[in-house]
N, C-alpha and C positions, 0 to 999 in steps of 0.2 A: 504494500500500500504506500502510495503518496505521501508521503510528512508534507504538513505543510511549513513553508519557513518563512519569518517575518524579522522584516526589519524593521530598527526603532524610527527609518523615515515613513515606515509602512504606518505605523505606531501613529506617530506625533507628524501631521498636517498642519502645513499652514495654512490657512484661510481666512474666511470672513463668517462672523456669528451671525444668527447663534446656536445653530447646530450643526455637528460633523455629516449626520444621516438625513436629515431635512434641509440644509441649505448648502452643505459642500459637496456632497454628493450626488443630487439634482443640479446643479449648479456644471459639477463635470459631466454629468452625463450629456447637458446641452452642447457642451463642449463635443462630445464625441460624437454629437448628431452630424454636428457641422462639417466635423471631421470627417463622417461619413460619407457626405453629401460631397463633401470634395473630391474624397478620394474615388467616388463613383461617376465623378464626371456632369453633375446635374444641378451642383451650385447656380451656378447661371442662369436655370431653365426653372428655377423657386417661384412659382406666383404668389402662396398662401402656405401658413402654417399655421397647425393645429396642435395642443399638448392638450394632454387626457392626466391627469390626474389621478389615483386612485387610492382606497384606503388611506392610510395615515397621511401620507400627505397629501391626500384632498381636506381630512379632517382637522388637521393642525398645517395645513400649510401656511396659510396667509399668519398667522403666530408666530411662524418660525421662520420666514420671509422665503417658503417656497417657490412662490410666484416671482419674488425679486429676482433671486438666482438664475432662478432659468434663463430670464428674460436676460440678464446681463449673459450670460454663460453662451445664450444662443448671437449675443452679439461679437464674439469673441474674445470679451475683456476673461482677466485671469484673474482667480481671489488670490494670489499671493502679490499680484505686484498692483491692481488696480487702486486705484484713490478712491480710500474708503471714503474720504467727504462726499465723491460723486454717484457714493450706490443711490442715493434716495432720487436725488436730481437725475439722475438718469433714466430710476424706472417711472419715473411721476411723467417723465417726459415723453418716453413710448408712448404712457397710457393717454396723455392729452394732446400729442401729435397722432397718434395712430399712424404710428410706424415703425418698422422694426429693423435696421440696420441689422441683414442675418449675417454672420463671420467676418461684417466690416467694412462688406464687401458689394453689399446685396441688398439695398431698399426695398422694403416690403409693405406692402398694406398690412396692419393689425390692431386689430381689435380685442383691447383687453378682456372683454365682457362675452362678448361671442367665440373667440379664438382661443381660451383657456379657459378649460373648463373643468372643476370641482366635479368628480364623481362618487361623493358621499358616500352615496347606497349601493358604492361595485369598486369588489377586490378584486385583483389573479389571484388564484390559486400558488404563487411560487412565493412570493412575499408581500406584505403588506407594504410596504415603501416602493409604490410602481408607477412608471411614470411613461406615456406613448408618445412618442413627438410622431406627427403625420406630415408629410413635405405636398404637394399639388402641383404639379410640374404644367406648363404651358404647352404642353402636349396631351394634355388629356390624362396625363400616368399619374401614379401615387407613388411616394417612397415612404414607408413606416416603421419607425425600430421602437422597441422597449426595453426600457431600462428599471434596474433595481437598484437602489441604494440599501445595502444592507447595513450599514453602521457602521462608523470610524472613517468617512468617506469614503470606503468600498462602493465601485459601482460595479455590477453584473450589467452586462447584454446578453438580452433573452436569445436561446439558440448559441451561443458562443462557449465553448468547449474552454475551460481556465485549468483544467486539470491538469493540463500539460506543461505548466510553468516549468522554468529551468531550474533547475536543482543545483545546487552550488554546494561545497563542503563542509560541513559547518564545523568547527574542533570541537564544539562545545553543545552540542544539539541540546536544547531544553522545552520540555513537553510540562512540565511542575515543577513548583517550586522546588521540590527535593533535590530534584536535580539540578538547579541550580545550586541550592547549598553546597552536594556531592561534590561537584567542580569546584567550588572554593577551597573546600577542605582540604579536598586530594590534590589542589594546583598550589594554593596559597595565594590565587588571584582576588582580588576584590570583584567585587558584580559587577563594575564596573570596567573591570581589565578583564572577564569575561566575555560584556560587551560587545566590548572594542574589537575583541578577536573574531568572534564571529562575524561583524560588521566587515572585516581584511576579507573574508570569501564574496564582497558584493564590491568594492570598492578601495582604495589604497587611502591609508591612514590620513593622509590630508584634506580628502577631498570628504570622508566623514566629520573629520573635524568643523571646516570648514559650514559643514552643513548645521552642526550642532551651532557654533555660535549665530549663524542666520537664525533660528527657534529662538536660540536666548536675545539676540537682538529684537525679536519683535515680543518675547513675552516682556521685555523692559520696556520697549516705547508704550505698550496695551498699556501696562501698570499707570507711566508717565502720564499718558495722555486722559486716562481714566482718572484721574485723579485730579486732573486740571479742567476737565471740562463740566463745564454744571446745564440746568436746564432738567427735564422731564424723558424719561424712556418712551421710546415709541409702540404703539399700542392701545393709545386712548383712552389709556386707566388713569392720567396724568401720574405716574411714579413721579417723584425728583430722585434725581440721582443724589446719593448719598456722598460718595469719596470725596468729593468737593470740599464740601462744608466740613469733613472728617480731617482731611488732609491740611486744611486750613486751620483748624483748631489744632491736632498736633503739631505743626511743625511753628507754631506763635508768631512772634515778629523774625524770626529770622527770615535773610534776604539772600536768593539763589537765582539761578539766570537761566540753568539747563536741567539737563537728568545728574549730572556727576556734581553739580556746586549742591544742589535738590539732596544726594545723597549723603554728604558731609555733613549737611545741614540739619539729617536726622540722624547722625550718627552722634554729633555732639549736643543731640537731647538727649544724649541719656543710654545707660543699657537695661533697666532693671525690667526684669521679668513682663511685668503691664503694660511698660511702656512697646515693648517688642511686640506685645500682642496687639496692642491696639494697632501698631503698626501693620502688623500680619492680616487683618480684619481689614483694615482701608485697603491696601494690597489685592486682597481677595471683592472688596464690591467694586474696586476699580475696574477687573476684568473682567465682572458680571457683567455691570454697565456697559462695559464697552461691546463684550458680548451680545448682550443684548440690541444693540443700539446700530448693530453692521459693524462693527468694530474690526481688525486685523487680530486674529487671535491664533493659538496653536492649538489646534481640536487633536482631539484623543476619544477612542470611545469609552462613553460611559458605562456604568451598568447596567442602563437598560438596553443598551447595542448588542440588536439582533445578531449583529456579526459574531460577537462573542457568547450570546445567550446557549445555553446547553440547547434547551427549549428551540434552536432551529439549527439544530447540527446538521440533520439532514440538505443544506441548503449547503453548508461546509461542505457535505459530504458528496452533495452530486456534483457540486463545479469544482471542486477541490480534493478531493479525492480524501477526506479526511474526516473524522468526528471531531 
């Protein structure tokens, strides 16, 4: 049988909030639509485009900004490098121009209201996070693919065989935690120089590095930016964002300019035990917020992530060859 093998870029995504399964993952699948369509030769020949909805993200899409994603995703912007100021402005602008820039490439008529559509009361059968994009060609033809987002930003395409991934060597294969410990013990490696070595069978030491401080760079600005920005979460509950007024009251009169004079600045309030908490607590609603709000964050699946759920192993098991 298939082992499946993961990596910590597999792991930890970069994107835009505020879900890994409902807005990053929808989000690429648009992406591979278009990819599709290009690589099929029929980009050009697009008159109309329809997305179908289903299950969970019919039911919590608009919550989890399912419907933004797409739309940006099918324009060919990227969540890792787009200007998160511009996710709202952009899809507000679709919706009141009725038009859809497809791959960037491609002016289209669209219609937010009739051309996306909410199918509440109809699941597939393969998983509940299912999404059809329909293409209408000016020949008369249809091009249609479906897509899953199963959790962590995994996306499946329906019909597409993922079983056959390439296999690489791992030195350190870990299936539970035992084994991971086992490896520590008998190497003397930390989890972390663990890791790292399994990461050398996908990539050379720099370029994982490399990769790791891009995450840590953006979980620092999320914090930064979260923390600076006040006003209300989007959603129409009017929340106010918290870390503002938190961030403000901790750090007193003291005077910073950036993220590094900012960090000195709470470092010489103080270390005692409360003080670090309260710190840890503003930290944590700053990338709520920002989460929330379309923010640039690094998604990971959570515990309700089907991908990881026992409860849809079978789903592991068909495209992946694995429970």
């Amino acid at each position: 049988m298939i082992k499946e093998q993961i990596s910590v870029f597999d792991i930890f995504k970069i994107g835009i909030g505020p879900s890994s399964s409902h807005t990053l993952g929808p989000w690429r699948a648009a992406q591979q639509f278009t990819a599709s369509l290009t690589q099929q030769g029929v980009l050009a020949d697009v008159e109309m485009v329809k997305i179908l909805l289903y299950g969970s993200l019919a039911k919590t899409g608009k919550g989890h900004g399912t419907d933004v994603a797409i739309l940006l995703g099918l324009t060919g912007a990227d969540p890792v490098t787009f200007d998160v100021d511009a996710v709202t402005p952009t899809f507000e602008g679709i919706q009141k121009d009725k038009k859809l820039n497809l791959a960037g490439n491609l002016i289209i008529d669209f219609d937010y209201d009739n051309d996306l559509l909410f199918l509440f009361a109809e699941s597939l059968p393969f998983h509940p996070n299912a999404v059809t994009f329909q293409a209408f060609l000016n020949n008369g033809k249809a091009f249609s693919e479906t897509y899953y987002s199963i959790g962590g930003g995994f996306v499946v395409k329906e019909g597409e065989d993922n079983s056959q991934k390439a296999q690489v060597d791992l030195p350190f294969p870990v299936e539970k935690a035992k084994e991971l410990l086992h490896w520590c013990l008998s190497t003397g490696l930390k989890v972390s120089e663990i890791v790292m070595e399994n990461e050398l069978a996908w990539r050379p030491e720099a370029v994982t590095k490399a990769g790791i401080l891009q995450h840590f760079a953006v979980m620092r600005d999320c914090i930064f930016r979260g923390c600076h920005t006040t006003g209300f979460l989007p959603g129409g509950l009017d929340v106010a964002r918290r870390a503002f007024p938190l961030n403000k009251r901790l750090i007193g009169k003291s005077e910073y300019s950036d993220y590094n004079t900012w960090v000195e600045a709470i470092r010489k309030g103080g270390n005692g035990f409360n003080y670090i908490l309260d710190w840890v607590s503003c930290f944590a609603l700053a990338v709520n917020e920002e989460n929330a709000s379309f923010g640039r964050v690094v998604t990971a699946p959570t515990n309700g992530s089907d991908w990881w759920s026992g409860t849809n192993s079978m789903y592991r098991k068909k495209y992946y060859g694995c429970n």
